[in-house]
C-alpha positions as a printed NumPy array, in Angstrom:
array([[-40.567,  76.265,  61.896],
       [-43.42 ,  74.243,  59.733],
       [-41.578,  75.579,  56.797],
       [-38.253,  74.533,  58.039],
       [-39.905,  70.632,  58.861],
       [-41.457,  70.764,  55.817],
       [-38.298,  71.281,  53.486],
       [-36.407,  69.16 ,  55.831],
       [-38.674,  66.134,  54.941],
       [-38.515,  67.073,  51.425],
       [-34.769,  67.131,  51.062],
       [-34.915,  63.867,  53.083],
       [-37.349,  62.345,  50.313],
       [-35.274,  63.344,  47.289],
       [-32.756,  61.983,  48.722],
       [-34.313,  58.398,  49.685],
       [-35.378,  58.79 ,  45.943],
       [-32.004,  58.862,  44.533],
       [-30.161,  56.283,  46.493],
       [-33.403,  53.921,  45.397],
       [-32.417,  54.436,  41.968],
       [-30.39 ,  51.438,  40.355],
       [-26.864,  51.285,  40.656],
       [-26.162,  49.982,  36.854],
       [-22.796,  49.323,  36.751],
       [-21.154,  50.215,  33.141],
       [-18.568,  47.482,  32.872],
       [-21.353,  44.948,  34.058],
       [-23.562,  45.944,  31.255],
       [-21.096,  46.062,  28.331],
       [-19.791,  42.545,  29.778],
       [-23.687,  41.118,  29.218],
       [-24.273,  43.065,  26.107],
       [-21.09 ,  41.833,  23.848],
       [-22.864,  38.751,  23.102],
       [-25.572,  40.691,  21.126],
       [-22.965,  43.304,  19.711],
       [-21.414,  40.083,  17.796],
       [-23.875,  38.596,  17.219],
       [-25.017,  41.299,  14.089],
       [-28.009,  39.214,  13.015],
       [-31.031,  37.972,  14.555],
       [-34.572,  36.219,  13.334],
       [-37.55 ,  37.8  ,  14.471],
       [-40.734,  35.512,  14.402],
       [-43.897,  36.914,  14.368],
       [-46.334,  34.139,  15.142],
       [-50.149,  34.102,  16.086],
       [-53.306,  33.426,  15.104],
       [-53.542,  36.1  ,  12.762],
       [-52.079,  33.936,  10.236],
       [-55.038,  32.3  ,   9.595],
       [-56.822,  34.884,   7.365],
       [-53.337,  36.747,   6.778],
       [-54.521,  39.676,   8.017],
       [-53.052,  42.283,   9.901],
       [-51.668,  41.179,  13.409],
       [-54.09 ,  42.811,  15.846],
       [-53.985,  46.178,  14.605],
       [-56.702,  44.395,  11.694],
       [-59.399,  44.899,  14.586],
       [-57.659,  48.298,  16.046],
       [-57.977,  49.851,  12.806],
       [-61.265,  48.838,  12.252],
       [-60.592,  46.521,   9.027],
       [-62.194,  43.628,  10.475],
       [-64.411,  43.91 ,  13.548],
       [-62.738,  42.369,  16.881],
       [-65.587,  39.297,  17.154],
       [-64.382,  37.854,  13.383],
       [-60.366,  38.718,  14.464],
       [-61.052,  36.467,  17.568],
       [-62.793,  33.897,  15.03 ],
       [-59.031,  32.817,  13.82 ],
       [-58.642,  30.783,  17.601],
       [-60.856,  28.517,  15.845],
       [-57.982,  28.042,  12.55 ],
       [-55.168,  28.131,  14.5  ],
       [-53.598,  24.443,  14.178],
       [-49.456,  24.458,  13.893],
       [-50.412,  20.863,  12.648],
       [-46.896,  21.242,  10.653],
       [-45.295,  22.704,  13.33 ],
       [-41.359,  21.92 ,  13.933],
       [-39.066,  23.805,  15.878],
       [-35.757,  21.743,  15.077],
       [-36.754,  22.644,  11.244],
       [-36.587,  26.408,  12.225],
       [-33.888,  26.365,  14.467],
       [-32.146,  24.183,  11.624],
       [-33.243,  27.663,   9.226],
       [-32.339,  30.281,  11.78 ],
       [-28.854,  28.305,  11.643],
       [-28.225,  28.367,   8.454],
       [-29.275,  31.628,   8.021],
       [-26.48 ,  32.683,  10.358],
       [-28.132,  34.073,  13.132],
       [-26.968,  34.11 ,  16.742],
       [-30.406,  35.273,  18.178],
       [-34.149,  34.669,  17.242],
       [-37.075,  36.595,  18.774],
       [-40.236,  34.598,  18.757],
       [-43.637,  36.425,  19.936],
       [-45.048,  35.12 ,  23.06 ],
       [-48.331,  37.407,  23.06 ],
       [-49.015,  40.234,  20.143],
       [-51.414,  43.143,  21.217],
       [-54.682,  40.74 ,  20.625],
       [-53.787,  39.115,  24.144],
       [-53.486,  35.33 ,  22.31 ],
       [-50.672,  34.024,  24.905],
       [-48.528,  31.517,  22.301],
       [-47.781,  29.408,  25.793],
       [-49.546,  27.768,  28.792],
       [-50.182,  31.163,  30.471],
       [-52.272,  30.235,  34.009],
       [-52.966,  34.259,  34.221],
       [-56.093,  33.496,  31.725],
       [-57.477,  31.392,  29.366],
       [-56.558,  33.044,  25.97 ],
       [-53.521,  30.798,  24.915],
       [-53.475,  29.042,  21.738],
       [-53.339,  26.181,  24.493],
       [-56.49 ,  26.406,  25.982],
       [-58.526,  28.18 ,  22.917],
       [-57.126,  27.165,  19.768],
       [-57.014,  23.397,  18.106],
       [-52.851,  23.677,  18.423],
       [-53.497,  22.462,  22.331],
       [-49.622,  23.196,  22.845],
       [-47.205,  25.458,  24.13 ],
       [-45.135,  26.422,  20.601],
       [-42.469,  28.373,  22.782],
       [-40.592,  25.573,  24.812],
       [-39.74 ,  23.228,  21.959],
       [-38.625,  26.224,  19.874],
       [-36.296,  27.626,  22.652],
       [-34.701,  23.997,  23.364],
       [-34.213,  23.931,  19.94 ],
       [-32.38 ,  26.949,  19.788],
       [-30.143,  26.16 ,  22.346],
       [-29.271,  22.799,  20.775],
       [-27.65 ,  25.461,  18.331],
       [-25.895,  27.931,  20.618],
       [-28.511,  30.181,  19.551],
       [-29.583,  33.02 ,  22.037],
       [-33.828,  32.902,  22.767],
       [-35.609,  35.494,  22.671],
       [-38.951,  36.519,  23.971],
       [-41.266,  39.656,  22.565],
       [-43.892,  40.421,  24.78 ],
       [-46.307,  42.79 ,  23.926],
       [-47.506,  44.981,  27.252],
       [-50.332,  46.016,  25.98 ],
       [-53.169,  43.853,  25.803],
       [-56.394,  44.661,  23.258],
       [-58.052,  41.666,  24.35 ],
       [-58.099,  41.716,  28.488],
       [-61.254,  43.241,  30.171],
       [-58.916,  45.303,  32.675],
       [-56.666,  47.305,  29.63 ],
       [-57.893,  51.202,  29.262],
       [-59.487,  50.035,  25.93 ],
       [-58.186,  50.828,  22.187],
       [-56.841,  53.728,  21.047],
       [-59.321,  54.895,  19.158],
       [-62.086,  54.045,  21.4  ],
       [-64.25 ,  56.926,  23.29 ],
       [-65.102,  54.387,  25.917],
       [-60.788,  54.14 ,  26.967],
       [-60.546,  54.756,  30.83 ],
       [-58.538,  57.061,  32.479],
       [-55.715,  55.003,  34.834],
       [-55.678,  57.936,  37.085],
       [-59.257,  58.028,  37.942],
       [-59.51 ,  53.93 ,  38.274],
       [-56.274,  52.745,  39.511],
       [-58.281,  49.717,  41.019],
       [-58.475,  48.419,  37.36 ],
       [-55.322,  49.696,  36.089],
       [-53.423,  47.662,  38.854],
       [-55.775,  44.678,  38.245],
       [-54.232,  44.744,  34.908],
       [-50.564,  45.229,  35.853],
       [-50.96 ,  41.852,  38.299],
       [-51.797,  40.31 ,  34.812],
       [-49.181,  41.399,  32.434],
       [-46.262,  41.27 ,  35.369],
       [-47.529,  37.601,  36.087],
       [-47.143,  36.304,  32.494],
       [-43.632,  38.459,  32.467],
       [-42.843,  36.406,  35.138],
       [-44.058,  33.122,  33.882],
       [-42.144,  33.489,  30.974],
       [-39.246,  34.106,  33.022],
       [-39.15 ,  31.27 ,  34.745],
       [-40.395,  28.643,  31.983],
       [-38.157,  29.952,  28.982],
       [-35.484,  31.863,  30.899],
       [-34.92 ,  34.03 ,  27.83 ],
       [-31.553,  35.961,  26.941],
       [-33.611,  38.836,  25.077],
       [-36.398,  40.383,  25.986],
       [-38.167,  42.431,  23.057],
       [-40.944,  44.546,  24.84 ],
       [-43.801,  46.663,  22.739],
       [-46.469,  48.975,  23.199],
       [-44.703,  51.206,  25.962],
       [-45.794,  54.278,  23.968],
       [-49.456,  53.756,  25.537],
       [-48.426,  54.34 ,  29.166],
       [-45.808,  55.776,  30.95 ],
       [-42.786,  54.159,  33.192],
       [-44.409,  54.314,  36.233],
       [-47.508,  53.296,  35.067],
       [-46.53 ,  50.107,  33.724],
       [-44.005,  49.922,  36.48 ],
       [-40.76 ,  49.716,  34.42 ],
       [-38.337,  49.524,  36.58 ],
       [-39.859,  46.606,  38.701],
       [-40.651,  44.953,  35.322],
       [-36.881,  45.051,  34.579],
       [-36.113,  43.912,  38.407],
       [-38.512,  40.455,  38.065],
       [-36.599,  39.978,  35.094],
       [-33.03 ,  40.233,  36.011],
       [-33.617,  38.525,  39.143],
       [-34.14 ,  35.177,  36.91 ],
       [-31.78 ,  36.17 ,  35.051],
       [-29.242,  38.634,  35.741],
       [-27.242,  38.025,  32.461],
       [-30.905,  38.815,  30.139],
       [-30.498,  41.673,  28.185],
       [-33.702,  44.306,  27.191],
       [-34.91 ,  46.276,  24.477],
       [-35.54 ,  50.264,  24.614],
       [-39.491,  49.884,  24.437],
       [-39.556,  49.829,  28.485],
       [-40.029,  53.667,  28.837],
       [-36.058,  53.986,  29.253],
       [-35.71 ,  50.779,  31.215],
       [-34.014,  48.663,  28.231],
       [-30.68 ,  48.476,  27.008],
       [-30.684,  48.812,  23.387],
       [-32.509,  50.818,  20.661],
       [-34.573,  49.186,  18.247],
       [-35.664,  51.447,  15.016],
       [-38.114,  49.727,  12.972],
       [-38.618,  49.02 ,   9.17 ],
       [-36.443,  52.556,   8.763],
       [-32.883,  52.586,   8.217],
       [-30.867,  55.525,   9.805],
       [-28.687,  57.624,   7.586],
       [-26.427,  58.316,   9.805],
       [-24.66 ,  56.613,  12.224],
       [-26.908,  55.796,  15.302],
       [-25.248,  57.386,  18.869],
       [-26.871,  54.545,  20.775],
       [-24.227,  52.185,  22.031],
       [-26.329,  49.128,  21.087],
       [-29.227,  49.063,  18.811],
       [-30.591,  46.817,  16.008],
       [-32.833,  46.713,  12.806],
       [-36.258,  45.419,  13.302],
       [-36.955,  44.83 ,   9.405],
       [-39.742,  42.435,   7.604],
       [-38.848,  40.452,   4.682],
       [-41.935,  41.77 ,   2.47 ],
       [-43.985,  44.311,   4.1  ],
       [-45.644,  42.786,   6.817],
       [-44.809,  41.444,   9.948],
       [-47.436,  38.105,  10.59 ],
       [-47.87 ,  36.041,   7.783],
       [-49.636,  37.954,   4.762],
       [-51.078,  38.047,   1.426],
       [-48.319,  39.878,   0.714],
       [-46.503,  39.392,  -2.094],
       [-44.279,  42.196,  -2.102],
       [-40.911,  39.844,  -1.284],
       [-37.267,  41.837,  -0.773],
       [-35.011,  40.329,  -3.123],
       [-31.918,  38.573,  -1.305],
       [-29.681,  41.369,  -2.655],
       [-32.079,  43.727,  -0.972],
       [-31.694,  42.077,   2.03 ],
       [-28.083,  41.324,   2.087],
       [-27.14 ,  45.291,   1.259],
       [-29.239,  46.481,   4.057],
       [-28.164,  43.545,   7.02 ],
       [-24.199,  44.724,   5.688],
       [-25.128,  48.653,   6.189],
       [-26.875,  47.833,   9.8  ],
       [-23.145,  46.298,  10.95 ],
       [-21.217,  49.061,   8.92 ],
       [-23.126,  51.461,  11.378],
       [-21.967,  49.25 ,  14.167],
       [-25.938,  47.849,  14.748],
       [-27.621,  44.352,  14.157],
       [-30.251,  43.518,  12.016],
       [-33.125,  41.239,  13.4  ],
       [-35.299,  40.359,  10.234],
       [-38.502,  38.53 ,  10.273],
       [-40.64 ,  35.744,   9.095],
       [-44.062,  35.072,   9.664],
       [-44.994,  31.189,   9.635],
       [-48.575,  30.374,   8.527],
       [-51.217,  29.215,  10.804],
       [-50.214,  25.344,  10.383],
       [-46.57 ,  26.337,  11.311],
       [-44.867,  26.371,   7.876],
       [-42.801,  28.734,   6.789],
       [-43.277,  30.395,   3.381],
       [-41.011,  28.937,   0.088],
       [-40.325,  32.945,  -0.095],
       [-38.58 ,  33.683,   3.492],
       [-36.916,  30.218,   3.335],
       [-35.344,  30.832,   0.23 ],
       [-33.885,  34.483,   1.626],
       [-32.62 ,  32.818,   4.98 ],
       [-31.019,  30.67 ,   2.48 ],
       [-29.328,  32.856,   0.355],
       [-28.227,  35.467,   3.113],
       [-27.137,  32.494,   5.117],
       [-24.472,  31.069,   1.785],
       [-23.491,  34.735,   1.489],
       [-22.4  ,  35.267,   5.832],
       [-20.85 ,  31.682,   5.43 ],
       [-18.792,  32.907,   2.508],
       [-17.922,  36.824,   4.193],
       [-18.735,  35.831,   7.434],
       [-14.879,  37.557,   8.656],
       [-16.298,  40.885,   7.682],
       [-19.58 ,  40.517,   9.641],
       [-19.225,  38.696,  12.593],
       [-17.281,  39.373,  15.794],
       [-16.331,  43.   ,  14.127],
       [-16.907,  46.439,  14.99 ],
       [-18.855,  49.367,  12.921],
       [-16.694,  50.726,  10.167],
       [-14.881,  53.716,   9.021],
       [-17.019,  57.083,   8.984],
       [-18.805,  58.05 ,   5.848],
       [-16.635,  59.684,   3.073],
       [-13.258,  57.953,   3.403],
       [-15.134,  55.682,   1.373],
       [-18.417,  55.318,  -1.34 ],
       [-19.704,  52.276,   0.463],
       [-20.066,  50.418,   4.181],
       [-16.76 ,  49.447,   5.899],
       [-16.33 ,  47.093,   9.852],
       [-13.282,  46.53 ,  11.099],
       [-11.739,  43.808,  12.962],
       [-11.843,  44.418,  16.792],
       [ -8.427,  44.845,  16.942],
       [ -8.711,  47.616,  14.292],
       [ -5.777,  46.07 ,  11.976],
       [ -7.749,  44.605,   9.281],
       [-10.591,  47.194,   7.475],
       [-13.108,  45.526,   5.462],
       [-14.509,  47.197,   2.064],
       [-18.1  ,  46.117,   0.844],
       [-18.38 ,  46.16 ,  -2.748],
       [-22.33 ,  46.322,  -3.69 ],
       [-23.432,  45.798,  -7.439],
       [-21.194,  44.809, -10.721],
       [-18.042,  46.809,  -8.997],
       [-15.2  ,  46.067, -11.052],
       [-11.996,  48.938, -12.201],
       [-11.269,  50.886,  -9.284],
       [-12.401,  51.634,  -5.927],
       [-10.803,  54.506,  -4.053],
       [ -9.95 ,  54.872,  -0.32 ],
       [ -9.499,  57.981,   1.448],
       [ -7.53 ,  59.571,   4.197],
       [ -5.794,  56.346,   5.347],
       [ -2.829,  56.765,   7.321],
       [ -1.626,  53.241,   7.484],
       [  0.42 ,  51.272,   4.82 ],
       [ -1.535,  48.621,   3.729],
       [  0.695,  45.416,   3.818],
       [ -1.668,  42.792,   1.81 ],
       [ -4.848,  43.439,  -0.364],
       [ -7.148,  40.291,  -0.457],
       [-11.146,  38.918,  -1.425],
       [-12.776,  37.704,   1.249],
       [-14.029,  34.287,   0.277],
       [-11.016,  33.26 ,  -2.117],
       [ -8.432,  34.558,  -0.76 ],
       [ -7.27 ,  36.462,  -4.245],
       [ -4.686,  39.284,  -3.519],
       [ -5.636,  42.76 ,  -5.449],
       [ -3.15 ,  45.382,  -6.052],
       [ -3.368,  48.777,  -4.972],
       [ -2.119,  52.42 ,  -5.721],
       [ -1.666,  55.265,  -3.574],
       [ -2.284,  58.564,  -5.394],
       [ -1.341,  62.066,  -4.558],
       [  1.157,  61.737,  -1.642],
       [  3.574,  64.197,  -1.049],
       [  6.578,  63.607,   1.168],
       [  6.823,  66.258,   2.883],
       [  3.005,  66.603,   4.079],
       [  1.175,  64.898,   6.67 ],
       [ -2.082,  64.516,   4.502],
       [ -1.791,  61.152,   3.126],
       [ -2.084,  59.991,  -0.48 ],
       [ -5.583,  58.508,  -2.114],
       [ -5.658,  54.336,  -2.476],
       [ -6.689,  53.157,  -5.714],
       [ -7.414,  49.361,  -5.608],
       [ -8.168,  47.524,  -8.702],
       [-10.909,  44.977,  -8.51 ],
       [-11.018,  42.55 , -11.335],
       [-14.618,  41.761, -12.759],
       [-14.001,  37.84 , -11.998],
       [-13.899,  37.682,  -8.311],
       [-17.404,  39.463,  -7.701],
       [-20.04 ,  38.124,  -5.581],
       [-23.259,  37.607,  -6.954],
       [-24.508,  39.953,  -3.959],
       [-21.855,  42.247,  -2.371],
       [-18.247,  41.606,  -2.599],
       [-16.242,  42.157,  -0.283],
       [-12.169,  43.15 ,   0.16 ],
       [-10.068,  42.733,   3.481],
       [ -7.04 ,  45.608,   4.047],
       [ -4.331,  44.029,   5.997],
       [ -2.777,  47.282,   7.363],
       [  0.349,  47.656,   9.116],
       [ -0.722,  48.907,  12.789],
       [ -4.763,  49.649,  14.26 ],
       [ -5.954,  52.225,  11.585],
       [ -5.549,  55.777,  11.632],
       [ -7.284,  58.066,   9.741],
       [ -6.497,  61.184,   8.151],
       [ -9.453,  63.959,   9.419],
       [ -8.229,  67.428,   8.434],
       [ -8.824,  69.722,   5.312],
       [ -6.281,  68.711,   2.926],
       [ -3.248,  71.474,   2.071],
       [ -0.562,  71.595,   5.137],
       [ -2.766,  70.429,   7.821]])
C-alpha cells in the first residue's frame, strides 16, 4: 500500500513537473526572431574600465597577470570625458548594422549603469559619474537600431560569488545555499533593473558555463525578462534558456543546424580596448561577415572604445569600409536567406527570400569564368550587383534527353570587380531548384 502511495505521488509530481514547463509556441518565436535573422550584422561593444591600462577585461586578474587590487585601480582612470553616443550610433549606422550589443557589467562586477544593487558602477566609483547605457540606447533607437544588453552572470568582484576559478578558497553552492541565493537576489535584481530602465531587444548573457540552469535559475531569469518584454529575444549562454547560438572568434565549416545563431568576432584580437595591434584588414572582415550570412547566421563584430570613450582610428576606419561595401551589395546581404549548399559552387551564395534571385560572391581578383553547378532553373538575366552590368553566361554539358542539368559558365570581366568581394545576382526563371543526384541517368 506505502509502495502504491508512494508511486502514486511520484507519477503525480512528474506530472505537475511537465505541465510547469513553458509552453513556447514555435510560430510565436520565429515571428520575434525574424528581426534578428535580417538583420545579418550587429556591433558588439565591449566597454569597461579595463580600458584604462588595455589590459585584459577581467580575466587580467583571473589569470593572474595583474593582481585583482591594481585591476580594481583602473575605477580611478575611468573618465568617458569624450564620450558620445550619437557619434557611435552615427558609426554603428553607417557601418550597416541593425543591432549593437553594449556591455552592461563584464565578469569584474563594474556595473556600466546606476545599478542600486551595489556600489560598483562606473557611477558611483569611477570619475565618469554617469550612466553610459541610456544615452547610447536612445541613440540607437533614433536610428531604428535594435539595443542590446550583455550581461555577464558571473560576478568576480561580489563578496557572495563561489570565488574564481582557479581559487582553492571557491565555495561549494550546495553546502551554502544561504550565500549562493544571496548572490542570485543580486544578479536577478540588476537583470531586472536593466529591464526596466533600457528595455533591451537582445539580451547577450555570459558565464553560464560556471553554474548550472537551476542554479542560476534560468528559466525564471528568462520569465523576469519576457515579462518586460515579451518581444526580447536571448542568447544560448542561459544553460538552454536562449534562443540563438552564439560561436565565438571561430568560424564553422559547415553549415550550423541551429535555426538562429551569430558570429561573435573581434576586430584585432581582443575584445576591450588593447595594445593590440594586430588589426583585420577590411577585406578580412568583409569575407568572413559575407560567409556568416552564406551559412544563413549574423555576424556581431566588436569594438572596444578607450577609457575616455573614443573609439580607435583602426575600428572606425573598418566600420567604414564594411559599411561603403553593404551600402553598395547591400541586396545580397540583407533581408536574404543562407545560400546554396557547398559544392554547386567555389564560393558563399544567399538567396532572396522568395528563392528567385541567387546571389554569387566573388572574393579576390576573380575575373574569366566562374562555374555554377547543378542548377535546374534557366537563368533569365545575369547582372553586378552595384552597377547593374549584365554578364553573359554558358551552360555546358547538357544533354536533352537527361534530367542532370548542364554546368553554367559565367564570364566576369576584370573591370567590374570590387575592391573587396564582388558580387553577381542570377535572375532565374521560378524559386531555385537544384540538381542533387550522381550525375549519369539519375
Amino acid at each position: 500500500m506505502i509502495k502504491r502511495i508512494f508511486s502514486a505521488v511520484i507519477i503525480s509530481l512528474i506530472f505537475i513537473q511537465i505541465q510547469a514547463q513553458p509552453k513556447i509556441d514555435p510560430s510565436s518565436i520565429r515571428e520575434k526572431m525574424q528581426w534578428f535573422a535580417d538583420a545579418k550584422l550587429g556591433i558588439f561593444i565591449h566597454t569597461g574600465i579595463y580600458a584604462v591600462d588595455g589590459i585584459d577585461e577581467s580575466w587580467s586578474f583571473h589569470n593572474k597577470k595583474i593582481s585583482y587590487p591594481d585591476y580594481m585601480k583602473q575605477l580611478k582612470g575611468f573618465t568617458l570625458k569624450n564620450y558620445d553616443p550619437a557619434a557611435w550610433a552615427d558609426l554603428i549606422q553607417q557601418s550597416g548594422a541593425r543591432y549593437a550589443v553594449v556591455t552592461t557589467k563584464h565578469h569584474d562586477g563594474v556595473a556600466m549603469y546606476d545599478t542600486k544593487m551595489n556600489d560598483l558602477s562606473i557611477v558611483k566609483s569611477t570619475p565618469a559619474k554617469k550612466d553610459m547605457i541610456k544615452p547610447f540606447f536612445e541613440e540607437l533607437r533614433k536610428r531604428n537600431i535594435k539595443c542590446g544588453a550583455y550581461y555577464s552572470l558571473i560576478d568576480w568582484s561580489h563578496p557572495d560569488y563561489p570565488g574564481f576559478l582557479k581559487d582553492s578558497s571557491k565555495y561549494q553552492v550546495e553546502k551554502d545555499y544561504d550565500r549562493w541565493n544571496r548572490f542570485r537576489k543580486f544578479f536577478q535584481g540588476q537583470i531586472s533593473e536593466i529591464s526596466t530602465q533600457f528595455k533591451p531587444d537582445l539580451w547577450w548573457f555570459d558565464g553560464d558555463w560556471e553554474h548550472s540552469a537551476e542554479q542560476w535559475e534560468s528559466e525564471k531569469v528568462r520569465s523576469i525578462i519576457l515579462a518586460g518584454n515579451p518581444k526580447a529575444i536571448l542568447n544560448g549562454r542561459l544553460q538552454g534558456w536562449g534562443d540563438y547560438d552564439t560561436p565565438e572568434q571561430n568560424f564553422p565549416v559547415s553549415r550550423p543546424k541551429f535555426n538562429w545563431w551569430e558570429l561573435c568576432m573581434t576586430s584585432n584580437d581582443n575584445w576591450g580596448f588593447h595594445h593590440d595591434n594586430n588589426w583585420k584588414t577590411p577585406y578580412e572582415i568583409i569575407t568572413i561577415f559575407v560567409d556568416a550570412v552564406s551559412n544563413g547566421g549574423n555576424l556581431l563584430l566588436d569594438m572596444g572604445p578607450k577609457e575616455d570613450g573614443t573609439i580607435p582610428d583602426e575600428q572606425v576606419n573598418i566600420l567604414k569600409e564594411l559599411g561603403s561595401w553593404n551600402k553598395k551589395h547591400g541586396e545580397a546581404i540583407f533581408n536574404t536567406v543562407g545560400g546554396i549548399p557547398q559544392g554547386h559552387f567555389y564560393g558563399p551564395t544567399t538567396l532572396s527570400k522568395d528563392s528567385t534571385s541567387l546571389y554569387l560572391f566573388l572574393h579576390g581578383n576573380v575575373n574569366g569564368t566562374v562555374m555554377l553547378k547543378g542548377l535546374n532553373n534557366k537563368i533569365e538575366e545575369i547582372s553586378v550587383v552595384g552597377n547593374g552590368q549584365k554578364l553573359t553566361h554558358k551552360v555546358v554539358g547538357k544533354i536533352s534527353w537527361s534530367p542532370v542539368p548542364g554546368l553554367v559558365y559565367i564570364d566576369v570581366p576584370g573591370d567590374i570587380k570590387d575592391k573587396y568581394v564582388t558580387v553577381l545576382k542570377l535572375k532565374l526563371d521560378k524559386p531555385i531548384k537544384l540538381y542533387r543526384g550522381q550525375g549519369g541517368l539519375n
